[in-house]
Residue, then its C-alpha position, 0 to 999 in steps of 0.5 A: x594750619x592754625x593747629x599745628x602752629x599752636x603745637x608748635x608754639x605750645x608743646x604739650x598743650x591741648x586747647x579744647x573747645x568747650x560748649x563753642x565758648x569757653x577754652x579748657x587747657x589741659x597740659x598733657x606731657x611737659x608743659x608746667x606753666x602756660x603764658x596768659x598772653x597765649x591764652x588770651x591770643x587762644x581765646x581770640x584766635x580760637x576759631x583759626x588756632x585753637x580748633x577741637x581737634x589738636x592732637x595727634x599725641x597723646x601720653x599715658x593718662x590721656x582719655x575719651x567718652x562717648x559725652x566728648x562730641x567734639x574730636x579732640x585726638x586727630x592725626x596731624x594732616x587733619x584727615x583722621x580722628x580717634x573717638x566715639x562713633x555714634x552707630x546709625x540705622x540698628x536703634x539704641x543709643x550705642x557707639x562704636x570706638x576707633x579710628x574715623x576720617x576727619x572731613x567734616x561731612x558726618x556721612x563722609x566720616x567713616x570708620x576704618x578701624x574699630x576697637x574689638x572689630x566693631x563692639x557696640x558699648x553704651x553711652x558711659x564708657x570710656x576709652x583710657x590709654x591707662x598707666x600700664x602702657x595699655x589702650x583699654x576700653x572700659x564701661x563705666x556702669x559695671x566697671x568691666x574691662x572691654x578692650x585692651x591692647x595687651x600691652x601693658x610693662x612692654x615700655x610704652x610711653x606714648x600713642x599718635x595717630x599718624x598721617x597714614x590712620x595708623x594707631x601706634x604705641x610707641x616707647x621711648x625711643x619712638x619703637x612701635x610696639x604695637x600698631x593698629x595696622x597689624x590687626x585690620x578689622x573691615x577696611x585696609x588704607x593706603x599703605x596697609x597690607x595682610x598676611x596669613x593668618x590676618x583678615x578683614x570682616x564686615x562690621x557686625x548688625x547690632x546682635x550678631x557678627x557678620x558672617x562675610x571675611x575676606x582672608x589671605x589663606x596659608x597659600x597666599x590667595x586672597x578669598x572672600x568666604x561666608x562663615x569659613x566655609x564657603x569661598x564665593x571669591x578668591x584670586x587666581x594665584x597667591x603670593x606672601x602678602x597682599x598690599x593696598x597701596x596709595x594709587x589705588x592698586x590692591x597687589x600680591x607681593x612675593x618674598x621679593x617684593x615683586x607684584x604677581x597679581x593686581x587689581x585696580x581702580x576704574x580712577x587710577x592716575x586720575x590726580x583729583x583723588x585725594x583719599x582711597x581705602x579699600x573694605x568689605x561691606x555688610x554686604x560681603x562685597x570687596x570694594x574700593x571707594x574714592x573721595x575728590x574730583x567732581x564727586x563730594x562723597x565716597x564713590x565705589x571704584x572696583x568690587x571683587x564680585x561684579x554681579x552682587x548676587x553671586x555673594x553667598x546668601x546675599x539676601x539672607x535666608x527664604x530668599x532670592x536675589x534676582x534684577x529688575x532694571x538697575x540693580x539687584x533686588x530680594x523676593x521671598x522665595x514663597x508667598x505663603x512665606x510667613x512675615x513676606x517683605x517682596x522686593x527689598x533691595x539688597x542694601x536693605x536687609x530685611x528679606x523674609x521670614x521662614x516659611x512654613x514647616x514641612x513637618x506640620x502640613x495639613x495636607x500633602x506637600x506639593x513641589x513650586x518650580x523655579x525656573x532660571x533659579x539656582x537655591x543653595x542651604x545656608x545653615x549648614x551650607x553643604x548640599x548635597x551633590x549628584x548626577x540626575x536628570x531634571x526629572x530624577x531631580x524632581x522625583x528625588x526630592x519628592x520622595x526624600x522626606x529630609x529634601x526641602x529643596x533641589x536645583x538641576x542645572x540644565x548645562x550638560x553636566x546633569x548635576x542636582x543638589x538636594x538642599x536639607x536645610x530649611x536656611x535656603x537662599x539662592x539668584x536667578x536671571x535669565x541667563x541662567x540654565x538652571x531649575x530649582x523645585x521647592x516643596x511647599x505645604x499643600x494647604x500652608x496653615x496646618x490647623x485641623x477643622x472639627x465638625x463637632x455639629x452633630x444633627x437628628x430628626x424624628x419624623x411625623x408618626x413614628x412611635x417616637x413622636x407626638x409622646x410615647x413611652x416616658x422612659x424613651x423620652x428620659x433616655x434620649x434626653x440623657x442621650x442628647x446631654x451626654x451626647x452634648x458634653x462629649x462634643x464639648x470635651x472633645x472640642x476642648x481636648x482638641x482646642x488644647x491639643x491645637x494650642x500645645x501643638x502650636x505652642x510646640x510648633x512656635x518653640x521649634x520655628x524660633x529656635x534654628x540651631x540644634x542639628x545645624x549647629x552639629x553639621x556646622x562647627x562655625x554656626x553661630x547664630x544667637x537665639x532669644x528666647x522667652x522664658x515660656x519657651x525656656x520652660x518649654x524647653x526643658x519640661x518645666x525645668x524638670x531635670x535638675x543637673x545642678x544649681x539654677x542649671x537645668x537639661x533640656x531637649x530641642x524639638x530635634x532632640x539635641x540636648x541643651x543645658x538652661x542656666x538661670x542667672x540671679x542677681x543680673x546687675x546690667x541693663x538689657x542692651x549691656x546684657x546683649x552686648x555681653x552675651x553675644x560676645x560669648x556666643x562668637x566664641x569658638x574652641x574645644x574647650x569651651x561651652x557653646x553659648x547657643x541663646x539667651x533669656x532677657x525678661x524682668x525677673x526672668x534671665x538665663x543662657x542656654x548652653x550645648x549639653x555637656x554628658x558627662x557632668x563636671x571635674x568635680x564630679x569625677x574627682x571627688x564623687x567617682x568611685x576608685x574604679x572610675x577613677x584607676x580607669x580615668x585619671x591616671x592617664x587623662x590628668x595631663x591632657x585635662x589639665x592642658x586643655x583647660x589651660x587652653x581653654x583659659x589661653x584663647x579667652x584672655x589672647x585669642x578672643x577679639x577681646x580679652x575675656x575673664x572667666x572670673x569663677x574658674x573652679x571645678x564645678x565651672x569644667x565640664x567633661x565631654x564625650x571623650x572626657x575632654x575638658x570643657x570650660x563653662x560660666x566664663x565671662x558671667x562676673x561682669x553682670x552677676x552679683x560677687x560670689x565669695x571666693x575660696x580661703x586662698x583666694x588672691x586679693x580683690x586689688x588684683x585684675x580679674x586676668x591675675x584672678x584666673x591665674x591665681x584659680x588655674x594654679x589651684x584647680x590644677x593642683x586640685x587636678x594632680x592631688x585629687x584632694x580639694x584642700x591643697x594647702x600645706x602641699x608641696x611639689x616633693x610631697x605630691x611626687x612622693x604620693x603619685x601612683x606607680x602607673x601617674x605619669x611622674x615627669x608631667x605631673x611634677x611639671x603640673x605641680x610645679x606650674x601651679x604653685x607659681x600660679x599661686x604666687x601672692x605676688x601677681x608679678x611672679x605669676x607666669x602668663x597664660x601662654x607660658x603655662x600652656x608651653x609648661x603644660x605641653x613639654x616645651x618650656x622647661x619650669x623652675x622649682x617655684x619660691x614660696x607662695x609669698x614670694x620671698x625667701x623661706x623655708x618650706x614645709x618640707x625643709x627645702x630652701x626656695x629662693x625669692x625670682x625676680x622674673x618668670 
């Protein structure tokens, strides 16, 4: 109350503790001249008026750091906060930054919606709603842009934070222009609703992003899916939109407004309930949570799944949920299982680490039979299905050599799944009529023994003994000393023989992606590896693709590229954060980041292998045959897909991500000479690299950059020259070939030379170049290159644009 009477009294004014002493003002809109008599009734009342938290507006200019403990931006009923959120339980000192509930209980105060769905940034950021009308979260250290509203010249004016915990931009007449409620990351509040192709994801682990989403498909139904793939929860019918309203109640609504189906909370109509939200766990459960009557904390009140190990892969893999007496827990699904953590519950999330390999059994393998137990792969998650027997089932997966393990349901439909995959995971209870076989090592440690002793005798009075021929003596002593150093050669050899094969062994446990990642589109999983393991991997960087770029094989043969980074000028925890934001990207387009290497003097990313080599290569080093074959009809599509490629990481990615080095080198061509972009994202944390002679000004942002090296590649693209000064649009149509698409390379050309704009206004958008590029938006002849009027080299007037 004493805050918003401040508001009132002083409008513009933030009153801000400082250390619990001192009071810092600071005016923030129209405030020019503070009366002293205020300040002082400020200073005495400041436990009652000038509390921390005082606003719930702010106008642009307005910025928060890590640093500032105390909330200084809270919606006006007090209930929510915009700030820091210190990250408890995965070690390092990182926050989250978002939107949190004000109850003064730091367990209580949960977020509800994150920047970037929950980006871990380090201590020296700075969230800034910037001059340009957009909200941008900033590291300090490198000076990298980590998050931005994509809201800049659209006319905002202010941001608040309202009652309901919606973020919003508004512009001068108070319009929203953008909202947090239009993009939900885990949790849905009192009011906010979904619609395709929107979703919630449970907040990521400190490394990896979590796998668990609840969406509402194109046809309206709600479901609660792993890795876009397996649907583990879903609702009976669909409708346009799914709501979560203030009593509680999550609904589908169709066109008119009407509920068609509805879920709710065991406390509904219960009045002593003051707050309700609804989110998705680490867990992968939906649930509903309360806070008031009797309880002083956040109670679960509805979960879409009741029994949680009917959750795909809710303990993770080599693991079974099962229950003891109260509630679900995690066992290895094998003793033997390296690393076992038995019966962590499944809050927990630790499980077990992988068993041993198959491959590498000293001895036969043997079948463990687990009755009441259902197991399924994780990585892929596709098992495969057929009608057999419990006993064909056994016997099937005994004699498959790909079969890691088989369940056999025993409910009449004599169905059996053969799992693939050593990602295994799986429930049982009692209740189950299920048995799963899981082949194990016969002997688990796969280390040879040596019997290296060999043993002789001579016996009492043969010829041999007691002296005789000294000759004979000579030889057997040569005998023994050849003998001797055989045995220790031998030994050797078979020590360094165990040692590399361990060493190959160990390579191959570590790394999980290869043939997983090529049976599943969305794997995601980001390895680190050593630098001993990178060697390992690409044969002593033996094979030399390009510069600090080297091929390598997986030990399942898959093909990967190993690129060493030089100059890295961030530390390890930026390094991880930076890295695992590329690897959670997905796009034709785009180079696959598979791994890391982090290790003093010792950096690299691992890349998916690309065959045949760069646009470079093709268009400047190919022969004229490869060329006639090739460019005449793929420039237009790779073109298009670069733009593409470009397009999904400045808009579709959670956060906007520069490629900062767009060249030819940096586009890869695949199987099908589809375009593949690669080294995007890499400028944040490497040392500057000289640009080419037109490059655009270092003033400019590192967005306008790409736009700049787009409109230079693509005309490199049409021309097949790589010095594209002094080109025009009329002398690139006059010198195309008969067989060149004419119309769609002059709309190529056309589209670059705006690109190149000097003035970065004058440049279109990304998207805008990917409708050119498609045919479905027309393009103008563009003015000259500096934007004003002019005349060209060609003699044909170009006049200055005001706007794209």
């Amino acid at each position: 109350m004493g805050s918003s009477w401040l508001r009132q009294l002083l409008p513009g004014v933030c009153a801000k503790k400082s250390g619990g002493k001192n009071l810092r003002i600071c005016c923030l809109t129209r405030c020019s001249c503070v009366p002293i008599v205020l300040l002082f009734l400020c200073s005495v009342f400041s436990g009652v008026f000038c509390e921390a938290s005082t606003m719930a507006s702010v106008p642009i200019g307005f910025e928060v750091n890590a640093s500032d403990r105390d909330k200084i931006w809270v919606s006006e009923n007090g209930v929510f906060a915009f700030g820091f959120l210190e990250v408890d339980g995965d070690g390092g000192d990182e926050y989250m930054v978002g939107i949190m509930y004000n109850l003064g209980d730091k367990a209580a105060n949960l977020p509800v919606w994150t920047v970037g769905s929950g980006i871990r940034v380090p201590a020296n950021s700075t969230f800034r709603f910037s001059m340009d009308g957009r909200l941008v979260l900033i590291n300090n250290s490198s000076r990298v842009t980590l998050w931005s509203s994509n809201t800049s010249n659209l006319g905002v004016e202010k941001a608040s934070l309202l009652d309901s915990g919606n973020l919003v931009l508004l512009s001068s007449k108070d319009e929203v222009v953008w909202e947090s409620f239009g993009s939900p990351t885990n949790t849905l509040l009192p009011g906010q609703s979904i619609r395709f192709p929107q979703s919630l994801r449970a907040l990521p682990t400190r490394l990896i992003s979590s796998y668990y989403n609840l969406v509402i498909r194109q046809g309206g139904e709600l479901a609660l899916v792993w890795e876009h793939n397996v649907t583990y929860w879903k609702s009976p019918v669909g409708s346009k939109e799914a709501r979560f309203d203030s009593s509680g109640v999550l609904g589908l609504y169709d066109d008119r407004g009407r509920v068609v189906w509805s879920v709710s909370p065991e406390d509904l109509g219960d009045n002593s309930t003051r707050f309700r939200h609804l989110r998705i766990d680490r867990d992968g459960n939906l649930r509903m949570y309360s806070w008031g009557g009797d309880s002083r904390g956040w109670r679960a009140v509805w979960q879409a799944v009741k029994d949680q190990c009917s959750v795909f892969g809710s303990c993770g893999s080599y693991s079974v949920c099962g229950y003891n007496s109260s509630a679900p827990v995690c066992d290895c699904l094998f003793s033997d299982s390296l690393e076992s953590s038995v019966g962590v519950s499944v809050s927990g999330g630790a499980g077990c680490k992988r068993m041993a390999d198959l491959g590498n059994c000293r001895m036969n393998t043997s079948i463990l039979v687990l009755k009441q137990t259902v197991l399924y792969g994780l990585y892929p998650s596709r098992d495969l299905e057929m009608p057999l027997s419990e006993a064909a089932c056994r016997e099937r997966c005994v004699n498959d050599s790909t079969c890691i393990a088989a369940t056999s349901v025993n409910d009449g439909s004599g169905r059996c799944t053969i799992k693939q995959t050593m990602f295994i995971s799986g429930y049982k209870t009692p209740y189950i009529h299920a048995v799963s076989f899981l082949k194990v090592c016969s002997v688990p440690l796969a280390v040879p023994t040596q019997n290296a002793r060999r043993h002789g005798s001579t016996e009492p009075g043969s010829p041999q003994a007691g002296g005789g021929d000294g000759r004979w003596l000579v030889g057997a002593i040569a005998v023994v000393v050849l003998g001797t150093v055989l045995v220790i050669l031998s030994f050797q050899v078979v020590v360094f023989g165990l040692l590399y094969r361990r060493r190959k062994i160990k390579v191959r446990t570590r790394i999980p992606f290869g043939k997983d990642a090529q049976m599943n589109p969305h794997y995601s999983v980001l390895i680190r590896l050593s630098f001993e393991e990178v060697k390992e991997l690409t044969n002593n960087f033996g094979d030399q693709i390009g510069t600090s770029v080297f091929r390598g094989v997986l030990p399942n043969k898959t093909p990967i590229v190993a690129k060493i980074l030089r100059d890295v000028v961030v530390s390890e925890k930026e390094f991880r954060v930076k890295v695992t934001t590329l690897s959670g990207t997905h796009h034709r387009n785009l180079v696959s980041v598979k791994g890391f290497c982090f290790e003093p003097g010792n950096k690299c990313l691992i890349y998916e292998y690309v065959p045949n080599g760069s646009l470079e290569k093709w268009l400047f080093r190919s022969t004229e045959g490869q060329k006639q074959r090739v460019w005449r009809h793929k420039k237009p599509d790779i073109a298009l897909g670069v733009a593409r490629g470009l397009a999904y990481l400045h808009s579709e990615c959670q956060k906007c991500i520069t490629h900062g080095n767009l060249k030819l080198e940096n586009v890869l061509l695949d199987e099908n000479m589809n375009p593949k972009l690669t080294d995007f994202g890499l400028e944040e944390f490497l040392a500057p690299q000289g640009g080419g002679g037109g490059a655009p000004s270092s003033s400019e942002s590192p967005s306008e950059r790409d736009m700049y090296m787009l409109g230079e590649m693509l005309l490199q693209i049409v021309t097949c020259k790589r010095d594209v000064a002094g080109e025009s649009v009329d002398r690139i149509v006059e010198e195309l070939g008969r067989d060149d698409d004419v119309e769609a390379m002059e709309r190529i050309a056309r589209i670059s030379f705006w690109c190149m704009q000097q003035q970065p206004f004058l440049r279109p958008s990304i998207g805008e170049v990917v409708k050119v590029l498609e045919g479905t938006l027309s393009v103008d002849r563009p003015p000259s290159r500096s934007g004003h009027r002019g005349r060209g080299r060609e003699g044909v007037e170009e006049i200055e644009v005001e706007e794209w």
